[in-house]
C-alpha positions in Angstrom: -37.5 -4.5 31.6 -37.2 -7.4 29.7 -36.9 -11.2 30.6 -34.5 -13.3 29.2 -37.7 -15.5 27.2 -38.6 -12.1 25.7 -35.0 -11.3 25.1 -34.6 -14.4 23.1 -37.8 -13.7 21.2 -36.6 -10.4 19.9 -33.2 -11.7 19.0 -35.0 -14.2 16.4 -37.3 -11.8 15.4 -34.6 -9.6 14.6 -33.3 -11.8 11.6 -36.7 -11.3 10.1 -37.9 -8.0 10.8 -36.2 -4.8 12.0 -37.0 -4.1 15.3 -38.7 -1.0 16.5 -36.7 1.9 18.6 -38.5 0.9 21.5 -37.9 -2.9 21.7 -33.9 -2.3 20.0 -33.8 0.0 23.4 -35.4 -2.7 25.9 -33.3 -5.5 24.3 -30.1 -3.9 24.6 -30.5 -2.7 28.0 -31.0 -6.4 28.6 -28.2 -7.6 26.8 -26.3 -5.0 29.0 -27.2 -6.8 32.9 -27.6 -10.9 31.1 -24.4 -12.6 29.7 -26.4 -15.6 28.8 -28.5 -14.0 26.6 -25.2 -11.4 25.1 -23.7 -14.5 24.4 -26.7 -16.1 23.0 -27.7 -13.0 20.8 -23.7 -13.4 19.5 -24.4 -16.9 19.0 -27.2 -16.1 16.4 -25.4 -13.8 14.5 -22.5 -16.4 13.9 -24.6 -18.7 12.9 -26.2 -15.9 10.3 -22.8 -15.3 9.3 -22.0 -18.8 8.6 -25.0 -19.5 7.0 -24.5 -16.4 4.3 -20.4 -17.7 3.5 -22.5 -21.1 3.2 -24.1 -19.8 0.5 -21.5 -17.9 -1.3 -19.6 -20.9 -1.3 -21.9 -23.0 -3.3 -22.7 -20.4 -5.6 -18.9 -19.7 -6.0 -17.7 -23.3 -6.1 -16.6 -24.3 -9.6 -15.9 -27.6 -8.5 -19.7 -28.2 -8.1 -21.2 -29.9 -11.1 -24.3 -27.9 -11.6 -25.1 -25.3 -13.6 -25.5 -22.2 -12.0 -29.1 -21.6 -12.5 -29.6 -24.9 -10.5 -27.0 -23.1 -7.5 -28.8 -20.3 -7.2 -32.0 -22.0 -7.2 -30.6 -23.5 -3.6 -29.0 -20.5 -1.9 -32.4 -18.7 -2.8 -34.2 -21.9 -1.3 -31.6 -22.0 1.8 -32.3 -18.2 2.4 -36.0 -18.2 2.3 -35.9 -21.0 4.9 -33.5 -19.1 6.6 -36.3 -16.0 6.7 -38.8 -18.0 7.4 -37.1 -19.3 11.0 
């Protein structure tokens, strides 16, 4: 059984990297007993989620003076640090 530092691990690693059966098994039997990390674990997505409409946004906004080459040079930039983390 998992711990709630291991849980945590494998939620982050999870934005980079899909996790294998075994560990996707172990963490959501954890999320299952430990609210705190649940809630955590719903936290990250959200902030995923956000993070992706952040990006459409820019590259959507006509009100932005750039050309469009120059927005997608950013969201690129924003999602490869996103990746990276």
């Amino acid at each position: 059984m998992l711990d709630c530092k291991q849980s945590s691990q494998l939620i982050s690693q999870s934005l980079d990297r899909s996790l294998t059966l075994r560990e996707r098994f172990a963490l959501q039997l954890h999320l299952i007993i430990c609210e705190y990390c649940k809630r955590f674990s719903q936290q990250v997505q959200t902030l995923r989620i956000a993070l992706k409409q952040m990006v459409n946004s820019i590259e959507n906004n006509s009100m932005i003076e750039m050309s469009s080459a120059a927005k997608k040079r950013i969201a690129d930039l924003v999602e490869a640090n996103h990746s990276q983390t």
